[in-house]
N, C-alpha and C positions, 0 to 999 in steps of 0.2 A: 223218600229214597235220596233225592239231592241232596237233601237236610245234612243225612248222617252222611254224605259222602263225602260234604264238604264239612263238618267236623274231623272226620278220621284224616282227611289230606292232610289239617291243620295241628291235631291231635297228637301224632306219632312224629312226626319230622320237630315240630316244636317242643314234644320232649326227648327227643334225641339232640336237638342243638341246647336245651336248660338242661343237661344230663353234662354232657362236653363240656361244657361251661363252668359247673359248678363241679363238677372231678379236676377241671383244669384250677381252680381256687382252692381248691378243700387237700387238694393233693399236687400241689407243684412239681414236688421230685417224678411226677411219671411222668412218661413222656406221652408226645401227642398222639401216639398212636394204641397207648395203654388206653387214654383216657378214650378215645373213638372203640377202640373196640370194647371195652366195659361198659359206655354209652350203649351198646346196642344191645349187648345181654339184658341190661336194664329195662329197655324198652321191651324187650323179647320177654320178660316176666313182667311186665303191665300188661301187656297183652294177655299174656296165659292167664294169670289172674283175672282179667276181665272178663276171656271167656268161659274158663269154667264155670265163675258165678253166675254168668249167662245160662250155662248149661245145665248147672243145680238147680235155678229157679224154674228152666224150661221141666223137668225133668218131675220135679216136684207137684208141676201145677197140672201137670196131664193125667189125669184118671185112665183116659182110655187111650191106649200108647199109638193107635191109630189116625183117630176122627179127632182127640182133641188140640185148640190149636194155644198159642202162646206167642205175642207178638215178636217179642226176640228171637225169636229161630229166623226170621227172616231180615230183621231189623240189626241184628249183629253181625250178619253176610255182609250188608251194602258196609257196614264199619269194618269190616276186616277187609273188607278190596284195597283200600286206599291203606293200608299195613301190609301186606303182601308185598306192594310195586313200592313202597318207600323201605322194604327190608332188602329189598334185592340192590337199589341203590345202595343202603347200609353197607352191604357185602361187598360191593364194588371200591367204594369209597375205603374202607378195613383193605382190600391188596392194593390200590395206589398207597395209600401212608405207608403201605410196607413196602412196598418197592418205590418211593420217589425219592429216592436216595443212588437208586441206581442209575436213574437216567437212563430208562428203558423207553419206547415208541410206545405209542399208548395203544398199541393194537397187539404188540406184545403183554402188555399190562390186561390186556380184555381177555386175549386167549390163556390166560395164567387163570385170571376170573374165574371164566366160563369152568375151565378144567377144574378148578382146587373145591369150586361149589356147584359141581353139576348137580349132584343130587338134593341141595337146596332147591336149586333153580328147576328143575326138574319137580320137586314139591310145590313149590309155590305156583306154578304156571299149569299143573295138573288143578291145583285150587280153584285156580284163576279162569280156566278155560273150558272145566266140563263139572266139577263140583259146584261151583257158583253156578252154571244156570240148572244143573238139579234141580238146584235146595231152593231156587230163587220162582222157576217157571212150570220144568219136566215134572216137578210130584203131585204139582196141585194143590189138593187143601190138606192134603194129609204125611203125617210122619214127624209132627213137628216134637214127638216125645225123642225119637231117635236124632233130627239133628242136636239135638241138646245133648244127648250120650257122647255123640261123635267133637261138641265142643268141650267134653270134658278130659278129651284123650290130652289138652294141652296142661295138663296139672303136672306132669312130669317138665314141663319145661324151665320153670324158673331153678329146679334144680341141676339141671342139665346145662343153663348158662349159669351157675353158681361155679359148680367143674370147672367151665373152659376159661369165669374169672379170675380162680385159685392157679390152674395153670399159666396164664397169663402173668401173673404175679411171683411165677413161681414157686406156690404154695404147695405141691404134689404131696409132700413130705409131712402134710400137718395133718392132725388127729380130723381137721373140722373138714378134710377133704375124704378122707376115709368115710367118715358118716356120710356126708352128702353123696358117696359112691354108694350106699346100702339106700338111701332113699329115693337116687336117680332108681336103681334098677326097682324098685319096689314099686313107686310110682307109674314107671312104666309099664311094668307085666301088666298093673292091675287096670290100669284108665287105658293102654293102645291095644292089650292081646287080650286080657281078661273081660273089656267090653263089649267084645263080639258076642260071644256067649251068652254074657248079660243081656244083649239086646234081643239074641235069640226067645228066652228063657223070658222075658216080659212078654212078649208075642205068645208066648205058646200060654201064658198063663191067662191074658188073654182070650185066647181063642181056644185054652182047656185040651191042650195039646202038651205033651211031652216035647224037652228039650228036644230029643233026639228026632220025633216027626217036624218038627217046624220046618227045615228045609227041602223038608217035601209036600210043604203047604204052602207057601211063598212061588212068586215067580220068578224062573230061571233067572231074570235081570237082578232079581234084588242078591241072590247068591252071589252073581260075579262082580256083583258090585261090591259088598262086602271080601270076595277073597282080593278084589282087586287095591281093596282099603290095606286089608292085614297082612299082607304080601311084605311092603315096605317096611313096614313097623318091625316084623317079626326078624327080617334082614337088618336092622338098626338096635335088634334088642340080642341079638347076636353079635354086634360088633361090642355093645358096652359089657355085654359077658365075659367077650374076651380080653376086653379092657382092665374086668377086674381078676380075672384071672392072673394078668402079667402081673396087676400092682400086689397079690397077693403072695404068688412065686418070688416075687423083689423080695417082701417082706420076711418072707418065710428065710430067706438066703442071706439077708442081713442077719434075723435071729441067730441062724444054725453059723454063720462067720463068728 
């Protein structure tokens, strides 16, 4: 456990400062604050990548999606603590370079923070505070097929900071932003809303039940734990709906001009 805690300290923060570094060589004309925040997209798809293949090999090795276990489902937890609390810094560190120009009081600059990424921060610290000791202590020996499902909800993410480093860049307008907007939202149905289901539907094949009885085979906890998972996701796959909505209407309205 100390092991990987202190690999991931070291991990993530040192390739976010050799991320800054070589965007800051490789591409001069950005400025310091392109290269910090495309730094962290960066990191934010090493991560996602890492956990999903986490979660395909978890996923893969379990026969019986209960009793059997896989040592990464608990071994990529203690790696992901130390990414969480160095992504929140990330976050932090992205609104001072954006406002240290203004010469604002840095508790001005915290509550801008706080406000602009509550629901990050609100993610990461739901992580951080009551998912971590689940998946770590609360289940026991069993479930390690399902944290693997739930590390692979992060496969939509390196598309999702693709997006925000085309926007960044200003790229809104190009062919390779439109695509990555069909396989953000793809990505996501299928790994954050279409998981659940799945994870239902191994259970019941399992245990020789129908989709539709498993939630009445299961304990009250494991339900609300799960709507309390897709709640979020389903409210974030509604906002990129409506994302592509507008850029579609745009598009549509340039044609018809």
């Amino acid at each position: 456990m100390l092991q990987t805690l202190a690999w991931g300290s070291l991990f993530f923060p040192g390739l976010f400062a050799f991320s800054v570094w070589a965007l800051r060589r490789l591409r001069p004309e950005w400025t310091f604050l392109d290269c910090v925040i495309i730094g962290t997209r960066l990191v934010s798809s090493v991560q996602a990548v890492l956990a999903t293949g986490s979660g395909i090999i978890i996923i893969c090795s379990c026969r019986n999606v209960v009793s059997d276990r896989h040592w990464l489902s608990r071994e990529y937890v203690w790696f992901l603590i130390p990414y969480m609390i160095y992504d929140i810094c990330a976050m932090y560190l992205c609104e001072w370079c954006r406002t240290r120009d203004q010469n604002l009081r840095r508790t001005i600059i915290f509550r801008n923070f706080l406000s602009e990424n509550r629901l990050m921060i609100t993610h990461h610290m739901v992580i951080l505070l009551i998912l971590v000791p689940v998946t770590q202590k609360l289940r026991g020996e069993l479930g390690d097929f399902f944290v693997g499902c739930i590390f692979t909800a992060e496969l939509s993410t390196p598309f999702v900071s693709l997006g925000r480093i085309l926007i960044q860049l200003k790229q809104q307008h190009t062919f390779l932003y439109k695509i990555n907007g069909i396989f953000t939202l793809g990505t996501f149905f299928c790994c954050r809303i279409l998981l659940f289901p799945f994870m239902y539907w191994s259970y019941g094949q399992q245990q020789g039940l129908s989709l539709l009885k498993v939630p009445f085979n299961i304990p009250l906890s494991c339900n609300m734990a799960n709507a309390f998972l897709i709640a979020p996701q389903l409210y974030w796959f509604s906002l990129l709906c409506k994302k592509a909505a507008r850029l579609f209407d745009t598009a549509k309205a340039k044609r018809d001009s």
